[in-house]
C-alpha positions as semicolon CSV with decimal commas, in nm:
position;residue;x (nm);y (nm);z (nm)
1;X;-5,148;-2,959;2,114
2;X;-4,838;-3,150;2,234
3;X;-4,656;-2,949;2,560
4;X;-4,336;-2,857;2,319
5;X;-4,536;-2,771;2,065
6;X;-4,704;-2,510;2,333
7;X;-4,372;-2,412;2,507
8;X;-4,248;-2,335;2,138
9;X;-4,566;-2,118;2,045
10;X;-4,454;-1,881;2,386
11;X;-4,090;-1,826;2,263
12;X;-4,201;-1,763;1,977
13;X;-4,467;-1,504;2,052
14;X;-4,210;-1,397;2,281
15;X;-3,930;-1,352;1,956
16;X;-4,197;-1,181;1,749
17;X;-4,336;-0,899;1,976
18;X;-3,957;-0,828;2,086
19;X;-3,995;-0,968;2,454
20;X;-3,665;-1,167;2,298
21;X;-3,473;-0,911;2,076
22;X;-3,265;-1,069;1,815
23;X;-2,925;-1,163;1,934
24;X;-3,034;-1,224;2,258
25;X;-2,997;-1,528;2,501
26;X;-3,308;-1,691;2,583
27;X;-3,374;-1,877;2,932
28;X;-3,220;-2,207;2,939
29;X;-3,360;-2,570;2,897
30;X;-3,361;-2,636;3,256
31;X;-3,553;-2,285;3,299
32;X;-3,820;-2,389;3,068
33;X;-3,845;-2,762;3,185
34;X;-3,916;-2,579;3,595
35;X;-4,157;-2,371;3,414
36;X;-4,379;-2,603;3,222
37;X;-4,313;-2,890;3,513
38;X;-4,130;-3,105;3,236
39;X;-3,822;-3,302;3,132
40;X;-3,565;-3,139;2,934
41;X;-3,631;-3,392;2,605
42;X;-3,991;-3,206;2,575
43;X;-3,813;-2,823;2,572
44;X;-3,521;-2,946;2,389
45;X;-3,781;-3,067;2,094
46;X;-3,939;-2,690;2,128
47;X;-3,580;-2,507;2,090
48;X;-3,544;-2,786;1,764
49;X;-3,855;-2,677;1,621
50;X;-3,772;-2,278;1,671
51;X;-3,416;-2,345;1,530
52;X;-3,592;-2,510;1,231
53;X;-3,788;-2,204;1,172
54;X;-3,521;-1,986;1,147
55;X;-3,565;-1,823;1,503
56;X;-3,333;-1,994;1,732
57;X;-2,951;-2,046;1,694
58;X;-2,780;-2,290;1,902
59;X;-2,362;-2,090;1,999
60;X;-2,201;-2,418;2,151
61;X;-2,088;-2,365;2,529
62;X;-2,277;-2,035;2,513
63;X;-2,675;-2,118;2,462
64;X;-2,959;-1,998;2,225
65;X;-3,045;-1,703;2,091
66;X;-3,273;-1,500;1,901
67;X;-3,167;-1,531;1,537
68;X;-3,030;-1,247;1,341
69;X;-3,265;-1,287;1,056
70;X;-3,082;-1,377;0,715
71;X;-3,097;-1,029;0,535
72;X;-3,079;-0,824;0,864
73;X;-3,451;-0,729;0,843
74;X;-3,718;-0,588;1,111
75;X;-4,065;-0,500;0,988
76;X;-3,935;-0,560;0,634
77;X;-3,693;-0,286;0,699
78;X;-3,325;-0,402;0,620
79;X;-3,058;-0,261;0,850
80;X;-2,765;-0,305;0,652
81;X;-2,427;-0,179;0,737
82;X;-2,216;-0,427;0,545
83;X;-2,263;-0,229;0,158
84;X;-2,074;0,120;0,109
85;X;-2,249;0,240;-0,145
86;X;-2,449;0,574;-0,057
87;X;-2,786;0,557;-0,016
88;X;-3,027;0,655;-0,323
89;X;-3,244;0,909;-0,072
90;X;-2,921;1,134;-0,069
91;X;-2,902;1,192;-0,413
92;X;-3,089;1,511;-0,543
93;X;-3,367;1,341;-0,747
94;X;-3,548;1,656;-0,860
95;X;-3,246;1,805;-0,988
96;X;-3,154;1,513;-1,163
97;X;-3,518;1,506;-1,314
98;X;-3,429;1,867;-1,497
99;X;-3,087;1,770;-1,607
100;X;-3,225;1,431;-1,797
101;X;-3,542;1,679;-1,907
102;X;-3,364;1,955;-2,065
103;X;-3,089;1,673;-2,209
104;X;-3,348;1,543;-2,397
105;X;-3,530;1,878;-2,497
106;X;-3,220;2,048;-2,621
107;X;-3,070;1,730;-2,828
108;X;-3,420;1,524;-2,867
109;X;-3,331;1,188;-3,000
110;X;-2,917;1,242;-3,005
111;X;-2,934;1,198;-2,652
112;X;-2,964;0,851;-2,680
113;X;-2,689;0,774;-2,922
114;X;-2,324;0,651;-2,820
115;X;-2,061;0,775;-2,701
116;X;-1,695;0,754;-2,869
117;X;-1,525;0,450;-2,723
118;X;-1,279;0,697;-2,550
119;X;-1,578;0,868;-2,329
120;X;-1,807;1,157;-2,430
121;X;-1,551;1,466;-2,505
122;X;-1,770;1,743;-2,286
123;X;-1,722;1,472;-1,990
124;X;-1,373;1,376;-2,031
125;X;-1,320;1,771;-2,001
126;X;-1,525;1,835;-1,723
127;X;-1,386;1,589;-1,526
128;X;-1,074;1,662;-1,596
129;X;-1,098;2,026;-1,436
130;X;-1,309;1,882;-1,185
131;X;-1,059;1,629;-1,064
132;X;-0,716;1,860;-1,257
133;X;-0,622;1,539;-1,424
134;X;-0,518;1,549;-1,781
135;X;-0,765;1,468;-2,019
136;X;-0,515;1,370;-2,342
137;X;-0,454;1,032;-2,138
138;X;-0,825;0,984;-1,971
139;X;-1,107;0,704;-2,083
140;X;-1,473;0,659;-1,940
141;X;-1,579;0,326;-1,819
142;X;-1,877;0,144;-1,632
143;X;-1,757;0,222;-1,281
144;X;-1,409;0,142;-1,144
145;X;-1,483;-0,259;-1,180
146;X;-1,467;-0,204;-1,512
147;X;-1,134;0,008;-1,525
148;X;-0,975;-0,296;-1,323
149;X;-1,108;-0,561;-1,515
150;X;-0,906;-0,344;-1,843
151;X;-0,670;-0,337;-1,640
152;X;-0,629;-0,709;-1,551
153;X;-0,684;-0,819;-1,982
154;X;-0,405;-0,527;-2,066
155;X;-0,168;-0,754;-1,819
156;X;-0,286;-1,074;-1,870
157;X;0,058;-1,257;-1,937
158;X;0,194;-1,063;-1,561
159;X;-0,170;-1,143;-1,376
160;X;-0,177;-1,280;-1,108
161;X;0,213;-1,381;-1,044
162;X;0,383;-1,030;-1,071
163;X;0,105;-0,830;-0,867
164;X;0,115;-0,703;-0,507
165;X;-0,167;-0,627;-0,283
166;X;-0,253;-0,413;0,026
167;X;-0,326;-0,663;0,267
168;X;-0,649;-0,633;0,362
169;X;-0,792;-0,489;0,035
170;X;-1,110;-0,466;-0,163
171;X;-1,248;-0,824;-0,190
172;X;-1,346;-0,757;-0,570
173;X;-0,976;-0,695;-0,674
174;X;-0,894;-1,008;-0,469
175;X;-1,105;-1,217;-0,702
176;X;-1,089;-1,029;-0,998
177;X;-0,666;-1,043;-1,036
178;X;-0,645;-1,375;-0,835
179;X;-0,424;-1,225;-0,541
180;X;-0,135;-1,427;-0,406
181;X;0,075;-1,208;-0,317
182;X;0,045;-0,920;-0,007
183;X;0,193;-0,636;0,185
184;X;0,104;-0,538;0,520
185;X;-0,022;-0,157;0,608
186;X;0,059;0,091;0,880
187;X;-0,114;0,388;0,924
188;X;0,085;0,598;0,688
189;X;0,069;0,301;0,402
190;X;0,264;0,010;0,290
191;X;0,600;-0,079;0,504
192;X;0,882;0,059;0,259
193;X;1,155;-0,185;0,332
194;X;0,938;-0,441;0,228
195;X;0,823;-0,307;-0,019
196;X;1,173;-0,257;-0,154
197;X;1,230;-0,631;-0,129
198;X;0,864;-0,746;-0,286
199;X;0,988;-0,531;-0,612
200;X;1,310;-0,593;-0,589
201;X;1,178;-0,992;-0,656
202;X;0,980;-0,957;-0,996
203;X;0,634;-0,746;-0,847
204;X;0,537;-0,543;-1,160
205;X;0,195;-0,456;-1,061
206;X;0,088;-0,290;-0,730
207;X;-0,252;-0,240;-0,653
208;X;-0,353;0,084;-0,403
209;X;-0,607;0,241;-0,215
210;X;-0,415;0,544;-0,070
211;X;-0,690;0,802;-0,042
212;X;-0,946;0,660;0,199
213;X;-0,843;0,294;0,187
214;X;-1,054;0,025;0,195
215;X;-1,150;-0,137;0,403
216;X;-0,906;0,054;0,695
217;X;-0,984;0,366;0,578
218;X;-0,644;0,549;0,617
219;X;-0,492;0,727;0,347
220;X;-0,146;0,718;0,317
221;X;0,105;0,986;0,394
222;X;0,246;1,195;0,143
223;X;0,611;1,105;0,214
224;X;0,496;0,753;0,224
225;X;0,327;0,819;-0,137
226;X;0,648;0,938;-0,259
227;X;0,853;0,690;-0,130
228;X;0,623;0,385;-0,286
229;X;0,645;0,632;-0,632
230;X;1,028;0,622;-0,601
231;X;1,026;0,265;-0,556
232;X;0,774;0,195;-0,888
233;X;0,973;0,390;-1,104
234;X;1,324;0,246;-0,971
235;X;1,190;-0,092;-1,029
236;X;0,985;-0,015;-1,328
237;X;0,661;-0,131;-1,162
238;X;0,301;0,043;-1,276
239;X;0,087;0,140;-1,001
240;X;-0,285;0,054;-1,019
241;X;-0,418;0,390;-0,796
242;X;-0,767;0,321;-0,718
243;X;-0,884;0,640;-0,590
244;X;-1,161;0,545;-0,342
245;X;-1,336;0,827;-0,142
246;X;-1,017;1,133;-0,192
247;X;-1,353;1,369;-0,226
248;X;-1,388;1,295;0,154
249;X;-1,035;1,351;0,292
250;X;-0,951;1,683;0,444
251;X;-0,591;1,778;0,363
252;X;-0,555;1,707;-0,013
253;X;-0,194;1,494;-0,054
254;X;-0,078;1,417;-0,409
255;X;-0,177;1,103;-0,574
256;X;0,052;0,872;-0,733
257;X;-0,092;1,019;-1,049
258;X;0,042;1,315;-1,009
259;X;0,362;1,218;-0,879
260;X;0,464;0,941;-1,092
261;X;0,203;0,945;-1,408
262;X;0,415;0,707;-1,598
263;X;0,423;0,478;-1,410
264;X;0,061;0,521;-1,309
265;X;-0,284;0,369;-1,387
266;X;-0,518;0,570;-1,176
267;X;-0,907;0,434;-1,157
268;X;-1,202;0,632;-1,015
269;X;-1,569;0,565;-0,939
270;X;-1,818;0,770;-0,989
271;X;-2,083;0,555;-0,858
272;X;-1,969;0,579;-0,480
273;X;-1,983;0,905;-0,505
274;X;-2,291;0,947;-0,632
275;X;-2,532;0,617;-0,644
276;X;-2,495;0,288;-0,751
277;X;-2,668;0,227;-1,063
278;X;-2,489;0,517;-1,221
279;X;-2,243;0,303;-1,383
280;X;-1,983;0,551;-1,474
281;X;-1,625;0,579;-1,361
282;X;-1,297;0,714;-1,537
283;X;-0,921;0,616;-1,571
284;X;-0,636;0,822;-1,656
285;X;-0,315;0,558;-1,798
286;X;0,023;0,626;-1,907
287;X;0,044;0,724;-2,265
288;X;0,274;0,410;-2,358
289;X;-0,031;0,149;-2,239
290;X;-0,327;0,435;-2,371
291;X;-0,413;0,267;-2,709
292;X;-0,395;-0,111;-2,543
293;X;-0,666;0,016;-2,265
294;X;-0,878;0,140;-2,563
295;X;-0,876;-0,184;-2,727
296;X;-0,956;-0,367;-2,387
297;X;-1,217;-0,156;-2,366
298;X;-1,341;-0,185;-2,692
299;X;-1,350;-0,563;-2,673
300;X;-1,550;-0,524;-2,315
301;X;-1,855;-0,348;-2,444
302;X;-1,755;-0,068;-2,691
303;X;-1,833;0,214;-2,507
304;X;-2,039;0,329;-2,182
305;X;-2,382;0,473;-2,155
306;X;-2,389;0,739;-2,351
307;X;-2,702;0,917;-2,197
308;X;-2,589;0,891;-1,844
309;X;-2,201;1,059;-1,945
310;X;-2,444;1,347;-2,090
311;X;-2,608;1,389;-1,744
312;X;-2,320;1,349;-1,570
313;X;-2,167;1,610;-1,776
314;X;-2,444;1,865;-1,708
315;X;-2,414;1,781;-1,337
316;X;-2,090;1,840;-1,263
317;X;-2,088;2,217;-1,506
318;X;-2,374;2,326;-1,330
319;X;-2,239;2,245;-0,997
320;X;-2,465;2,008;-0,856
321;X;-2,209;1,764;-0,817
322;X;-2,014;2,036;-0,564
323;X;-2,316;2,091;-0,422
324;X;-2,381;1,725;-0,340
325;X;-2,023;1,598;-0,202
326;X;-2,056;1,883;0,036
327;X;-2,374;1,797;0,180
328;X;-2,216;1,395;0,186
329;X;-1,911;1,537;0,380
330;X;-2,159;1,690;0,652
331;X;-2,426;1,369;0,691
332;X;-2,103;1,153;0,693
333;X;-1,909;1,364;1,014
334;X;-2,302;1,363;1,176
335;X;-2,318;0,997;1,140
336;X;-1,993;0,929;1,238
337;X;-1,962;1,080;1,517
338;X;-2,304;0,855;1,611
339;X;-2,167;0,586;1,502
340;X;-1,796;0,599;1,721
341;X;-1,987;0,705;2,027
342;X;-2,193;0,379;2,023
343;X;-1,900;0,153;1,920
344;X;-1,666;0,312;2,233
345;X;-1,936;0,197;2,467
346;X;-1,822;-0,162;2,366
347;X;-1,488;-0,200;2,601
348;X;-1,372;-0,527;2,342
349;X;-1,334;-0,259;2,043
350;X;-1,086;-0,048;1,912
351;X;-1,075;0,211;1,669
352;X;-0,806;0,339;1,475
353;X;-0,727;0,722;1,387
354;X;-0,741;0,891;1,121
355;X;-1,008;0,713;0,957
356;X;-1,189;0,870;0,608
357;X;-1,523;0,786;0,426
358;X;-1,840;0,616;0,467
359;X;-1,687;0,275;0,684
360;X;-1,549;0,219;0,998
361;X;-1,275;-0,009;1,048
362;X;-1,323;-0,257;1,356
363;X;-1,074;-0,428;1,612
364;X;-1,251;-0,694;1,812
365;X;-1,025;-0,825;2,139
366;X;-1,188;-1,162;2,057
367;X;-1,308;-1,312;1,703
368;X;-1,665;-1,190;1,663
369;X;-1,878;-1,502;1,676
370;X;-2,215;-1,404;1,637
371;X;-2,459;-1,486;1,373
372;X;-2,555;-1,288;1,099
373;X;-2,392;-0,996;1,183
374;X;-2,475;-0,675;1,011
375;X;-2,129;-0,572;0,897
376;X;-1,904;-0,697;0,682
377;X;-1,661;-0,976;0,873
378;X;-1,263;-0,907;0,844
379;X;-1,233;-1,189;0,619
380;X;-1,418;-1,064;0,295
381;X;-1,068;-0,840;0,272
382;X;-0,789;-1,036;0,366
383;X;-0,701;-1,408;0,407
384;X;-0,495;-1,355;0,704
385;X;-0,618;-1,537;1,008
386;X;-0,537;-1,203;1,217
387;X;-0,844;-1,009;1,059
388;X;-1,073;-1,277;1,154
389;X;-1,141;-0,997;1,458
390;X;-1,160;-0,715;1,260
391;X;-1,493;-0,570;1,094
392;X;-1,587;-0,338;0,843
393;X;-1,897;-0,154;0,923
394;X;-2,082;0,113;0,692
395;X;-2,268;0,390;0,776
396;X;-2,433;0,564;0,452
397;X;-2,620;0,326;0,274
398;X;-2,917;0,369;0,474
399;X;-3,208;0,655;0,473
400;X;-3,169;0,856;0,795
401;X;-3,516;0,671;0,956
402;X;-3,319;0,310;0,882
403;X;-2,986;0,449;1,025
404;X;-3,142;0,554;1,348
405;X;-3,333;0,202;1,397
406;X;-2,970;0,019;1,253
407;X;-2,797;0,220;1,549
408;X;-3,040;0,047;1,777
409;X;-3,013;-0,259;1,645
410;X;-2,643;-0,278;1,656
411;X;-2,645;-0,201;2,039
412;X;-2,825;-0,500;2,094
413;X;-2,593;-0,679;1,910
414;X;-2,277;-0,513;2,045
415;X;-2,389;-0,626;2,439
416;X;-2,332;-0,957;2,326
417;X;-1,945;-0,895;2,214
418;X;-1,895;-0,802;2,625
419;X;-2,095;-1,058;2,735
């Protein structure tokens, strides 16, 4: 066996017994060469053949380190804390095995037929009192994606000229409308005097995330929600509310739904609050655009699954639903709390206040230049340069034995943002 082919089998046993932890700083070349009694050609061909396999990654002016594996994975566990979905373990599986059971015992082979195009009627009315929206004005839809994509066909001939964004914002609405055009965010919402002067010059669409806003996740004031409403109908501008994670904010403030439901086309998941294959969200338009959203929806796919707004239904009137957001509001504060504590031990982050949901959002004194980092990088939201050190990171998409391990695993990787 060639000497660099030897000095790379040691790292390497090294990296995979976790004598080298990923994201950490191996000895130098020079280190190695004293070791082995060599020149630094023979360990520089070892670190080449380790960076080949994935294990090493060269940070220039900085050395090599352990390589945060592609998919964030340990033992074939994945520590992910980019996604904000919930995890599946949360959801009460057992329960849900009843509901589909006596679904299909009380209506036998109707439960698989489809829904109106509209949304099943017994959903559309428990939601509705669920959520006190009206119902007269309310469709069903394959999660919110789908409820912006109507959205987006309904104003084609405005999209993506005449439509303002929170700046940052969710990356799907970026690529879905094609977003050119931005506001910046305090922590009560959207600056009002520019505001003013971005509708005052042809905005006719403005795209929000005021209850738990993502990625930042503030939520705005309610005299900033009433100013923006003011503004929309002064300037005859629809708002497109996207109502994230309200379930999860404390004081209750009115949505632009409420306060302005002309001028309002208010979207909701029901998959991040619940799990992700569910599929199923709701909208609630104005009654002038109603029929057109109808017919976009139509053309889209007809109608969503009708077996899963029948087990939605009997979730939500039997009160498992209740029962479930509470018990997310709890594991949320728990992890949380974990989650801040460990981030304030890194002196280069800052946190903002006031932050709702299942995310974190991250300052960073210095860009973050690691590799393969488990969160999701400032950029994904916004394509200002000034979020480049800003992070996104998620806490409740893992089961509580991968959370605990992803907690560790972030330390490591946080040392190396003060070092």
């Amino acid at each position: 066996m060639a000497l660099y082919e030897e000095i790379a089998r040691q790292i390497r046993e090294r990296i995979v017994n976790g004598e080298y932890p990923p994201g950490e700083r191996i000895p130098s070349i020079r280190h190695f060469a004293g070791r082995f009694g060599c020149n630094k050609l023979t360990v520089q061909k070892a670190f080449e053949r380790l960076t080949a396999e994935g294990l090493l990654e060269k940070i220039v002016g900085s050395g090599s380190y352990v390589k945060f594996p592609e998919k964030i994975q340990s033992a074939g566990e994945v520590y992910d804390l980019s996604t904000d979905y919930l995890s599946e373990s949360f959801f009460p599986h057992g329960l849900a095995g009843e509901i589909f059971q006596e679904i299909f015992k009380r209506q036998e082979g109707d439960a698989l037929s489809a829904a109106p195009i509209a949304g099943d009627p017994g959903l559309i009315e428990v939601l509705g009192r669920f959520y006190q929206l009206p119902t007269r004005r309310m469709l069903v839809v394959s999660g919110a994606q789908q409820g912006l994509d109507l959205a987006a066909k309904v104003f084609a001939a405005r999209v993506p000229d005449t439509i303002l964004f929170e700046d940052p914002t969710y990356p799907g609405a970026i690529s879905l409308f094609k977003a050119r055009h931005f506001i910046s965010l305090d922590r009560f919402g959207p600056r009002i005097e520019e505001l003013e002067t971005r509708m005052a010059d042809g905005i006719r669409l403005f795209y929000t995330m005021p209850s738990v806003h993502n990625p930042t996740g503030i939520s705005y004031s309610t005299a900033r929600r009433e100013a923006v409403a003011r503004l929309a109908e002064a300037h005859g501008v629809f708002i497109i509310e996207d109502d994230y994670l309200s379930e999860f904010v404390d004081d209750r403030r009115p949505r632009f739904v409420d306060i302005a439901p002309a001028r309002t086309i208010y979207v909701k998941s029901l998959s991040q609050t619940t799990v992700a294959g569910l599929r199923l969200g709701f909208m609630v338009v104005p009654a002038s655009l109603y029929d057109r959203f109808i017919h976009a929806k139509y053309t889209s796919d007809i109608g969503s699954n009708g077996l899963m707004q029948k087990f939605f239904d009997a979730f939500v009137r039997g009160g498992g639903y209740r029962r479930f957001l509470d018990s997310l509001t709890e594991r949320m504060q728990a992890r949380k709390a974990r989650l801040v504590k460990l981030l304030n031990t890194t002196g280069s982050l800052t946190l903002a206040p006031g932050q709702h949901g299942g995310s974190l959002w991250v300052q960073c004194r210095n860009r973050p230049n690691l590799p393969h980092v488990p969160w999701a990088p400032g950029r994904q939201f916004s394509f200002n340069p000034a979020m480049e050190n800003c992070f996104r990171i998620s806490f409740m998409a893992l089961n509580d034995a991968d959370f605990d391990r992803a907690l560790e695993y972030l330390g490591r990787i946080l040392k190396r943002l003060d070092g």
